[in-house]
N, C-alpha and C positions, 0 to 999 in steps of 0.2 A: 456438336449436338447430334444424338441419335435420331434417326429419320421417326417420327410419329406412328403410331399402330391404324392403321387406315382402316381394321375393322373394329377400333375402337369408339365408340359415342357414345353421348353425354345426355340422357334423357330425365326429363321426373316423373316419378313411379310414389301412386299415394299406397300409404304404409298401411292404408285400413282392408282396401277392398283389389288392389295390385294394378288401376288403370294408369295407364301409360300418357304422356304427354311432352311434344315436343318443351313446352318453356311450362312455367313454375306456374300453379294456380291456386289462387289462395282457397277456394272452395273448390272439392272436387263433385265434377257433375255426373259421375255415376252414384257413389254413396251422400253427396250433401253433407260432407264431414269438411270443416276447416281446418284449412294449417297443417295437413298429413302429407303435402306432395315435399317428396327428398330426393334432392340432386344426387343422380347415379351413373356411373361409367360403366356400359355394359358390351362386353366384349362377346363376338360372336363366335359362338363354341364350335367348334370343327366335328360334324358328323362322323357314326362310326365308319370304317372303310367297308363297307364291306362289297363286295363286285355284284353284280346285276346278274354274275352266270352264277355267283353262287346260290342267288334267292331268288329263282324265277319264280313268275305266277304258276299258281296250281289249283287246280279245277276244285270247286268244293266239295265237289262227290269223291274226289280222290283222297282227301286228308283224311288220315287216319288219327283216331279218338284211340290214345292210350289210357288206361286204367289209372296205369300208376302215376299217369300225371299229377295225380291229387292226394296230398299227403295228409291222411287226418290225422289228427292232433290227440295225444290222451288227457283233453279236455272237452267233455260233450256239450257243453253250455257254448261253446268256442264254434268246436264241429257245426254247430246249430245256426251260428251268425253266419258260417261263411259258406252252407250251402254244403256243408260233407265235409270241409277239410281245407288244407290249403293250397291251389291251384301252383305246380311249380314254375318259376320264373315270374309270378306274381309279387306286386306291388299294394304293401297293405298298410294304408294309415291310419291308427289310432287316435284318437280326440280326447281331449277331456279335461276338464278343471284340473289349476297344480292342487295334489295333494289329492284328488280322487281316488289313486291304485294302477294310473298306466305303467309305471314301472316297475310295480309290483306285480302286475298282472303278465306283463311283458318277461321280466324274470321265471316268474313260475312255469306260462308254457315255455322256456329256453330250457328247464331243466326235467321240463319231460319228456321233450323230443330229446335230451340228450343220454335222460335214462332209457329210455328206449332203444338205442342204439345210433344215434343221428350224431352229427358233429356240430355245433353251435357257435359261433359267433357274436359276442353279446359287446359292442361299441358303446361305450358311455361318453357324450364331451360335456357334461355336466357334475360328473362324482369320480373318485379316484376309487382305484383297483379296491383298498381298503376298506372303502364305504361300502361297496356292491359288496365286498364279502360281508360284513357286519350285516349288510339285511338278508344277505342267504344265509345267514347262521339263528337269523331270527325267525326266517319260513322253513328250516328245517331242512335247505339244500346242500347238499353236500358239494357239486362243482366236477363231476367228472364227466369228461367229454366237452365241457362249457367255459369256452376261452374268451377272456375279458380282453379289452383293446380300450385304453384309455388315449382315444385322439379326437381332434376335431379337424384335423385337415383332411379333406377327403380325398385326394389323391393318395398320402399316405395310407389312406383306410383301406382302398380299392387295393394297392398294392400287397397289403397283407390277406385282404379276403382273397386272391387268384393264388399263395401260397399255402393258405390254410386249406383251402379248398370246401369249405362249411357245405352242410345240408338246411340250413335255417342261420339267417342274417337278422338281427335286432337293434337300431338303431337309436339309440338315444339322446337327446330327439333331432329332431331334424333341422330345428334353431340353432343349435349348436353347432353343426358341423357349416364349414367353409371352404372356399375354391382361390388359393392363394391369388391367381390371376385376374378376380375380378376385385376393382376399385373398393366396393361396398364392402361393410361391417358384416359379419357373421348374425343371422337373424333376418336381414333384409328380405325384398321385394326378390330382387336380381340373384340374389345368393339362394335364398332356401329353393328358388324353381329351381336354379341351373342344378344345384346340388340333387334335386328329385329326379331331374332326367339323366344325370351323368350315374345315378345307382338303380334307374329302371333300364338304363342303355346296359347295364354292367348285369342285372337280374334275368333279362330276356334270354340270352344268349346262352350264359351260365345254368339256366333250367333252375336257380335258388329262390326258392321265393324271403321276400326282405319287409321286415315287420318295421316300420317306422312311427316313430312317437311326434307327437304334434299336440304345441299348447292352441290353447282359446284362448279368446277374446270375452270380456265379459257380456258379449251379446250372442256367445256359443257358438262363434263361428272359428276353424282354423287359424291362432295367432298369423295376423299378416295378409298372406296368401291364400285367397279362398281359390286359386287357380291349382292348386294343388290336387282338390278334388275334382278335376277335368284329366291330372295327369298318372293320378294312382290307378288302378282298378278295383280296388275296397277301399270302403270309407266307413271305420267303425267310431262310434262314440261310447267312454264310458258317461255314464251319467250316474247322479246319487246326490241326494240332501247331503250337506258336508256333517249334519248330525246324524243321520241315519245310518246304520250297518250295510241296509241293501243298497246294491251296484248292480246298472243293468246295461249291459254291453247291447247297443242298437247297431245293425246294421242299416245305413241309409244308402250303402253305394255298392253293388257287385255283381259285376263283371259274368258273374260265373255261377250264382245261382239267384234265388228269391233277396228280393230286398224288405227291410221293415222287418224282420226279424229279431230278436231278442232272447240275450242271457240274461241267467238272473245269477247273482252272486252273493254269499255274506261278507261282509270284511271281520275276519277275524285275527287274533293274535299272532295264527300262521298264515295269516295272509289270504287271498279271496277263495271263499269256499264254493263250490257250485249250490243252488239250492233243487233240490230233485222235486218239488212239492211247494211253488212260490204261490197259489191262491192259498195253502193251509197256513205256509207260515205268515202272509199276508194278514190275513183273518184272525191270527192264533191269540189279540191281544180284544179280540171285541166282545164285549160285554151283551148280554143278553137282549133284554128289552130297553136299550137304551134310544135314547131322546137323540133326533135326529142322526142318527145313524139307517144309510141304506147301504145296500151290497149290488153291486154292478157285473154281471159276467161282461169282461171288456177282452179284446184280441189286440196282442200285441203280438202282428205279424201273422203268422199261420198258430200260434199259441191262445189259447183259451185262460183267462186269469182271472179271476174274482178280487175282487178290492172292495175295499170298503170307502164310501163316502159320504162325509160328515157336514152338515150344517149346524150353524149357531144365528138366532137371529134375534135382537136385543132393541130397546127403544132405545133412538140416538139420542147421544148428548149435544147434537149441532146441528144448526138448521137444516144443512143435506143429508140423507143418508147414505155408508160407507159402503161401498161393496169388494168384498176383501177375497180374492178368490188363490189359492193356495193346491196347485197340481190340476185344476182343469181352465178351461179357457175364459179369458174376463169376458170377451163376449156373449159366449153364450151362457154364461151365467147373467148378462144382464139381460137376455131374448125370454130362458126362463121366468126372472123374477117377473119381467113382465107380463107373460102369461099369466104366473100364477095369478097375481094380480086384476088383470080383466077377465079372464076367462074361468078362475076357480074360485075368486071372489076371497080370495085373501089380503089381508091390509097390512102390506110393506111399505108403505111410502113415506112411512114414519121408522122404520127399521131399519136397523143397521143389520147385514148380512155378511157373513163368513161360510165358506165352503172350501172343504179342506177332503186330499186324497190323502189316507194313511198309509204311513210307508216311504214315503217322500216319493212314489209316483206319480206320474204326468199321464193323463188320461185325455186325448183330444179330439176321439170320435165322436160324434154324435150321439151313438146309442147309449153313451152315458148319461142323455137331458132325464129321463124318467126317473134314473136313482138319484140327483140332483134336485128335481122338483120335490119327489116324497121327503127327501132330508130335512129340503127349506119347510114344507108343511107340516113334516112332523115338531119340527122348532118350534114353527109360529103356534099350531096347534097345543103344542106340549103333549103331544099321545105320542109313544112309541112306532114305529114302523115292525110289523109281524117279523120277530126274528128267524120264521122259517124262511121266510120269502128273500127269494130274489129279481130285480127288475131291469127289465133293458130295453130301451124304444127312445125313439129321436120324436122331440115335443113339436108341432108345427105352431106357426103362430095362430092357428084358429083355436089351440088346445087341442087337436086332434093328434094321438098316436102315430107315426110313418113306421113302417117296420125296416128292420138293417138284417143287414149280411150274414149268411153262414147261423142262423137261429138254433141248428142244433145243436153247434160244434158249443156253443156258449151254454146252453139248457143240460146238455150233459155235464159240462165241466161243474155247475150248480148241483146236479145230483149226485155227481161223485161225492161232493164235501157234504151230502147227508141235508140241504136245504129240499124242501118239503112242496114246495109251489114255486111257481115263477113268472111273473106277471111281464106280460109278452102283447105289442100291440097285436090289436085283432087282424089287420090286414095282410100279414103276415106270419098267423099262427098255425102252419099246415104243418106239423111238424106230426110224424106217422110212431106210433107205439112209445112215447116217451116212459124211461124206466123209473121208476122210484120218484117219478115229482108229478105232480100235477101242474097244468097249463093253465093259466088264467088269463084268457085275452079280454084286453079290454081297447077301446075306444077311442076315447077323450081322457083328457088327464083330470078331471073332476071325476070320473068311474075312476079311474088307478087311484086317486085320494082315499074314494071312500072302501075301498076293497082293500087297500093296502095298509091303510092305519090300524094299529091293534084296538078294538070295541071297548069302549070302557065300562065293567061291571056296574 
């Protein structure tokens, strides 16, 4: 018998949320999910060598800030997410439902950093060389400079990336790829971390930054490993209705510049297009004076963006009624309804209520409750909401107006699209020479009712 691997042990690791545990537990007590803890052999990975006289400490004031550290991308929607560009020897994970555009999206910048002059490495362990060309023949890529690698062993990978010598590494995805030496299946707890660190140990050093793909979970979090996002330094998500065209790349995690930031994208024929003008094409399908319809100037990130938000509100057919909320939050769609209710003296308690962001966006600030309220009262009422107007203010529960953040940057981006007024709580309506709109503060949300509804002849 061969002598036993002594830095070998035998732990369980739940597959939902990645906590560790010496023996098997049928509920895990960090997520409260059953039946996910899986017996795993996790072998302890030998750090890089590297000597203590070669990386001494060094005084902060002394490290020097290179320029070219940061490679931007000939994608501005991109550039936008990640703060200027992408930081070299970074670590960058993409998110997103199967079938949203991360491989597509991932594709695209590979072959524009590689038209540009860059050398690309593009790893699939999910599709054969043949596949990848079939969808670059269908975005219109033609493939030079952009070398495919159809593996999932990552040692293998490693070995061919320190020969190719790449300027941009894309991995697809990061489930797929495996570490021959540990026990576990390809996908696991134990494999996709070790795997994350043995190609951030491998990115550091190398100065390449390495774009990695990463599935979800149907509750939007990282397939698996939410520890992943502790170990990357970007953390992007695509997001998008699986029926809708628009895609909007979120940053929630970086390293290196602004977080909360956002692209916006079409999905088309040739693949994700940037949109230069997302509150026009947002808006581009709204009809005049229609029945609850309101317009929101909302900020996603440092971005200014107009959306439109719709209610419907109908007598139920069932004793309770239904509150059905579709891109903004169910709570505070239910803090609303009940304002409206006590405070502006409208009679929902017999309605059934839908409110819905067009476009398939998620809208989760607050300063969206005022176009949310107008929508439900334009329903209930049946009057239109003034098509010029746009509104933004976070509803308190007295029905008083609070005012929100950055008021001008939102009032402008309304007057650019040619909207006429902008109904703005009072408390914070200081806003100095606004061009082309009119300010209309108001109060309480019974004033924004009656200022806001179109008069009827």
């Amino acid at each position: 018998m061969g002598k036993s691997d002594k830095s070998a042990r035998t732990i369980f690791v739940c597959q939902n949320c990645g906590k560790e545990s010496l023996k098997w537990l049928g509920r895990c007590p960090n997520c409260q999910e059953w039946n996910t803890f899986a017996e795993t052999r996790v072998t302890a990975a030998a750090p890089p060598n590297v000597s203590a006289l070669e990386n001494p400490p060094r005084e902060l004031s002394q490290v020097a800030i290179n320029s070219s550290d940061r490679l931007p991308l000939p994608m501005a929607e991109v550039n936008r997410v990640l703060g200027g560009g992408v930081v070299a020897g970074s670590l960058v994970l993409v998110g997103g439902e199967p079938g949203i555009g991360k491989s597509t999206l991932l594709l695209q910048i590979s072959a524009l950093v590689a038209g540009a002059g860059g050398k690309v490495a593009y790893v699939s362990g999910e599709e054969t060389l043949s596949q990848i060309r079939l969808r670059a023949e269908r975005l219109g890529i033609s493939g030079e400079r952009l070398y495919l690698l159809s593996e999932t062993d990552l040692g293998a990978i490693l070995s061919h990336l320190e020969q190719l010598a790449p300027s941009l590494v894309v991995i697809d995805s990061i489930q797929a790829v495996y570490l021959p030496e540990l026990d576990s299946g390809a996908g696991s707890i134990g494999q996709v971390r070790e795997c994350t660190l043995r190609l951030m140990h491998w990115a550091k050093p190398s100065a390449v930054p390495v774009f990695v793909a990463g599935h979800v979970t149907k509750d939007g979090a990282i397939a698996g490993p939410r520890v992943l996002e502790h170990i990357v330094d970007v953390v992007l998500y695509l997001e998008g209705e699986p029926f809708s065209a628009y895609r909007l790349l979120r940053g929630v995690k970086n390293r290196f510049g602004s977080t909360n930031e956002v692209g916006v994208f079409e999905m088309k024929q040739e693949g994700l297009v940037e949109v230069d003008n997302p509150s026009k094409a947002f808006l581009s399908q709204r009809w005049g004076e229609a029945i609850g319809s309101a317009v929101v100037p909302t900020l996603e990130g440092s971005r200014p963006l107009l959306v439109e938000i719709q209610a419907l509100t109908t007598p139920t057919s069932f004793g309770l009624p239904r509150r059905t909320a579709n891109g903004v939050d169910f709570g505070r769609l239910l803090l609303i309804t009940a304002v409206l209710t006590k405070r502006a003296n409208l009679r929902l308690g017999n309605q059934d209520i839908i409110a819905n962001v067009t476009g398939g966006l998620k809208v989760a600030e607050p300063a969206a409750d005022l176009g949310i309220a107008l929508a439900i009262a334009s329903s209930a009422r049946d009057i239109a909401v003034d098509p010029q107007l746009a509104a933004v203010g976070e509803v308190g529960l007295s029905g008083e107006l609070r005012a929100v953040s950055q008021l001008d940057r939102r009032v402008a981006e309304a007057a650019r699209l040619g909207f006429k007024r902008c109904l703005v709580p009072r408390a914070g309506a200081n806003i100095s020479n606004p061009k082309n709109i009119k300010i209309v503060p108001v109060s309480t949300l019974r004033e924004a009712i009656r200022v806001g509804l179109v008069k009827r002849s």
